[in-house]
C-alpha positions as CSV (number, residue, x, y, z in Angstrom):
1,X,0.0,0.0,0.0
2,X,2.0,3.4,-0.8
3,X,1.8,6.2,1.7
4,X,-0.8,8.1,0.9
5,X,-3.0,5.0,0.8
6,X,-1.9,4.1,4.3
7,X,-2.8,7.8,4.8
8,X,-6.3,7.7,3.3
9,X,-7.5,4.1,5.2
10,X,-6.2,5.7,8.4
11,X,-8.2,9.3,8.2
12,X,-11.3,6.7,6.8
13,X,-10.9,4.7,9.5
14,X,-10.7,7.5,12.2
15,X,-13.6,9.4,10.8
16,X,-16.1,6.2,10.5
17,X,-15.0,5.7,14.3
18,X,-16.1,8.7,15.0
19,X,-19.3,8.7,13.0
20,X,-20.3,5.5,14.4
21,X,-19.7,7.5,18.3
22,X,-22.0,10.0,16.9
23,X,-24.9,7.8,15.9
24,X,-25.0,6.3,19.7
25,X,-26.4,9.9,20.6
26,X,-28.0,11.1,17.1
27,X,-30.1,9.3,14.0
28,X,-28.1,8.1,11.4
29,X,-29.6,10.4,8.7
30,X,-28.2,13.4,10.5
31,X,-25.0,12.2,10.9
32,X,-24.7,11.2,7.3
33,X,-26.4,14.5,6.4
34,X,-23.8,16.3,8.3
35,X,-20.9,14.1,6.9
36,X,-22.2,15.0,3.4
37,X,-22.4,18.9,4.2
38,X,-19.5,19.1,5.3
39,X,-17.7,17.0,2.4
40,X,-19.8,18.8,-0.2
41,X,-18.4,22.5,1.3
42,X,-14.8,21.3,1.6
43,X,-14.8,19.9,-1.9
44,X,-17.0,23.6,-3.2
45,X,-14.0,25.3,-1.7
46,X,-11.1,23.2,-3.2
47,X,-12.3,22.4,-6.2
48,X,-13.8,24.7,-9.3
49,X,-16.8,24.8,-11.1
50,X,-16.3,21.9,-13.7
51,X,-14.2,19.7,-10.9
52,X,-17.1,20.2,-8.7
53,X,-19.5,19.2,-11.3
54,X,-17.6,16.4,-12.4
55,X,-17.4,15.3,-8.6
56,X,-20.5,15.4,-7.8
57,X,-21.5,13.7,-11.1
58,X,-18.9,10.6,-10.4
59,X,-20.4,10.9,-6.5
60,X,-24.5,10.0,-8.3
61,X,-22.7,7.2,-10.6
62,X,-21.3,5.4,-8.5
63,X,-23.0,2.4,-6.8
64,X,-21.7,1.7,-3.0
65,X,-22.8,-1.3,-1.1
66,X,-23.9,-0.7,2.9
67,X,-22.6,-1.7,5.6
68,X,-23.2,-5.2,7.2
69,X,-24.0,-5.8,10.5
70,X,-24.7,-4.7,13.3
71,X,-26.8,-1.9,11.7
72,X,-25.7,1.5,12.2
73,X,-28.4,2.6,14.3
């Protein structure tokens, strides 16, 4: 795994952990929604227009799977 891979799982892997601590005292739809602002504004304010677009274009193309169990809830 090159650097910036083990860089990537690690931030993933800390922010899930603390997603999943958030949805022990909030419903899972706000946490996501709150995930999503928050990516959407970061990616608004480094990207421009047409890498935005094209984000948010790959974002509604591509399929995810959920998460197994235990539910998130």
């Amino acid at each position: 795994m090159a650097h910036k891979d083990k860089d990537l799982e690690k931030i993933y892997q800390d922010i899930f952990a603390d997603a999943v601590e958030y949805m022990r005292g909030y419903e899972v739809q706000a946490v996501a929604a709150t995930y999503m602002a928050i990516a959407m504004r970061l990616y608004k304010t480094h990207l421009d227009e047409e890498e935005y677009k094209s984000m948010i274009q790959t974002v509604m193309d591509t399929e995810v799977k959920p998460y197994g169990e235990p539910k998130l809830h």
